[in-house]
C-alpha positions in Angstrom: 28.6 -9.7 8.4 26.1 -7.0 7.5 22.3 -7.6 8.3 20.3 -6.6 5.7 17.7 -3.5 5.3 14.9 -4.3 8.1 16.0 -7.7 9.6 15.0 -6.8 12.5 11.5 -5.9 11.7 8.2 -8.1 11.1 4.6 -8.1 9.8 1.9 -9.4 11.3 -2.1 -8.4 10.8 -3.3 -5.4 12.0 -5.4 -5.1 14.9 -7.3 -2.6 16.6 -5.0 -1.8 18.7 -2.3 -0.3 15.4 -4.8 2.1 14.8 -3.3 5.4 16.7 0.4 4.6 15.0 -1.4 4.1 11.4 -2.5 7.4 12.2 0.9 9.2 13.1 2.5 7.8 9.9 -0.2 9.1 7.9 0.4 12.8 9.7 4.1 12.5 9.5 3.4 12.7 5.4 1.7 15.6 4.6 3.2 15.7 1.2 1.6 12.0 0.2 -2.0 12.5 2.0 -4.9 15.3 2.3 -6.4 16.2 5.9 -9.5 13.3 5.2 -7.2 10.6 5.0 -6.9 9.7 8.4 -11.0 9.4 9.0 -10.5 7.1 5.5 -7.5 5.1 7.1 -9.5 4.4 10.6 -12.9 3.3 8.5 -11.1 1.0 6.0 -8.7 -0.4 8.4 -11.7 -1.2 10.7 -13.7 -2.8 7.5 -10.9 -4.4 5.7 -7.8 -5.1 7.7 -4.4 -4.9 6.7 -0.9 -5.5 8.1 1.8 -3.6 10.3 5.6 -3.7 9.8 7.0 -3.7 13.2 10.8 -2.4 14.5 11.9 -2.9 17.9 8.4 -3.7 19.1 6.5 -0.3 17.3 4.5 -0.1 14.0 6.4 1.3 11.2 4.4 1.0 8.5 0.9 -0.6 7.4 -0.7 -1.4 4.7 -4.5 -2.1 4.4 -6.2 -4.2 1.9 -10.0 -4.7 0.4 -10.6 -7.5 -1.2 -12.9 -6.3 -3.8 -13.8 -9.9 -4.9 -12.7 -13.1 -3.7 -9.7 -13.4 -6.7 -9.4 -9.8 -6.0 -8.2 -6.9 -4.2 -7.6 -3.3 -3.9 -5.2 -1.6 -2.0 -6.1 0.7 0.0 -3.6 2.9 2.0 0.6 1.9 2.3 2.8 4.0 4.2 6.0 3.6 6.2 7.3 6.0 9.1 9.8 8.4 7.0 12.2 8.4 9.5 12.5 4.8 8.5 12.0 5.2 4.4 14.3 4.0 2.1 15.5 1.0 4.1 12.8 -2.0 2.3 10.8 -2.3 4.8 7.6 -1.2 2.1 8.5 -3.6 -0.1 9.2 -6.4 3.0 5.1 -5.2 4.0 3.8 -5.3 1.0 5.8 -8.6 0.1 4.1 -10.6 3.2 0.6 -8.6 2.1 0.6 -9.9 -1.4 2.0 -13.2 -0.3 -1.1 -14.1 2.3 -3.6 -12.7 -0.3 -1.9 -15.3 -2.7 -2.3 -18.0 -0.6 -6.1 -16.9 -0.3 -6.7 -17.6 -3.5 -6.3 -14.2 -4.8 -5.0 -13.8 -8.3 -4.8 -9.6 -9.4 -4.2 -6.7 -6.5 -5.2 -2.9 -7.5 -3.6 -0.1 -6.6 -4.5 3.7 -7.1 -2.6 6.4 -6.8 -1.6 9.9 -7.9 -0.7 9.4 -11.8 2.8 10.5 -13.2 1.1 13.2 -15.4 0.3 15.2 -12.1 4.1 16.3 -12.1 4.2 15.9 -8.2 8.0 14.8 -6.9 6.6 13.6 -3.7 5.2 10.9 -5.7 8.4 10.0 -8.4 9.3 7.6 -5.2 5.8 5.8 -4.8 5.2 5.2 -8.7 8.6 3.4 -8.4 8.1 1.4 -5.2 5.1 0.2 -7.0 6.8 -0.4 -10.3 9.9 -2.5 -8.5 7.5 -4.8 -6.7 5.7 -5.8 -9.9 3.0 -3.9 -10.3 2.1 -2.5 -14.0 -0.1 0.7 -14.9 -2.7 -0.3 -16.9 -4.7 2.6 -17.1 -5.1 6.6 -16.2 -8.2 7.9 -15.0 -8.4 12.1 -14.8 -11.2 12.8 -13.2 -11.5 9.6 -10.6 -15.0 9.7 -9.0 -13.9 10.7 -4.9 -10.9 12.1 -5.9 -10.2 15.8 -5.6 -9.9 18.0 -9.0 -6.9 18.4 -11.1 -5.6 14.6 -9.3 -5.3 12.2 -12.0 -5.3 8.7 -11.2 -2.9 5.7 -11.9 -4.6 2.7 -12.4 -1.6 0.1 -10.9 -2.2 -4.1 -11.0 0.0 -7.2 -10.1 -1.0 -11.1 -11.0 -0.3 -12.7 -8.3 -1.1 -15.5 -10.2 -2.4 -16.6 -13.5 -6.2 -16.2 -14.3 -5.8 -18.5 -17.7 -6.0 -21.8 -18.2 -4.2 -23.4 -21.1 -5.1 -22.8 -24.3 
């Protein structure tokens, strides 16, 4: 019988010790992030945390989270080796992410990134993961404050639960 996409990998939290990997990833894509990304990656991972997705014994992918508010969070930076793309193990990261954030009591995760309007390919593929693991646009911003010129914004969310009661 077949294993699935990924069964042999696992998430677990980040710790300090991810870092240097996180950072490779992020370089192995230049298509997805500028040259400032890695400084961004090692502050907010320090500040915020996150998770690894782990193959035979070595970070694959990561994904770091703020939570903006304590029913809330943003994240921050997702990215998976792209020798190992394609293969679920985003959506298995982000699954276990959103999952521990749920059981935290948070109800609505944020997302940001590069709006479809831009007409960048690279990014066809990250509007979808997004869109197959349940998060909805709810807005476009054109001019986000901190993002370079001429990069319009998606504004992604999921409900990880309801926020109304009955009624």
């Amino acid at each position: 019988m077949e294993q699935p996409a990924g069964a042999d990998a696992r998430v677990r939290r980040a710790g300090a010790d991810d870092l240097g990997r996180c950072l490779e990833i992020i370089r192995a894509l230049p298509d997805h992030f500028t040259h400032d990304v890695p400084d961004s990656v090692r502050r907010d991972l320090g500040a915020h945390g996150g998770w690894v997705i782990l193959a035979a014994c070595t970070v694959v992918g990561f994904v770091v989270v703020d939570r903006r508010a304590p029913r809330a969070a943003e994240i921050l930076w997702i990215a998976v080796d792209p020798a190992r793309r394609n293969a679920g193990l985003g959506s298995r990261l982000l699954g276990q992410a959103l999952a521990e954030l749920r059981d935290q009591g948070v109800a609505l995760v944020e997302v940001k990134t590069l709006d479809r309007s831009a007409d960048y390919e690279p990014y066809e593929a990250t509007l979808a993961f997004y869109e197959r693991n349940g998060f909805v646009q709810i807005d476009c911003i054109e001019e986000l404050p901190g993002w370079p010129p001429g990069n319009p914004a998606a504004i992604y969310a999921a409900a990880l639960e309801t926020t109304r009661g009955p009624g």
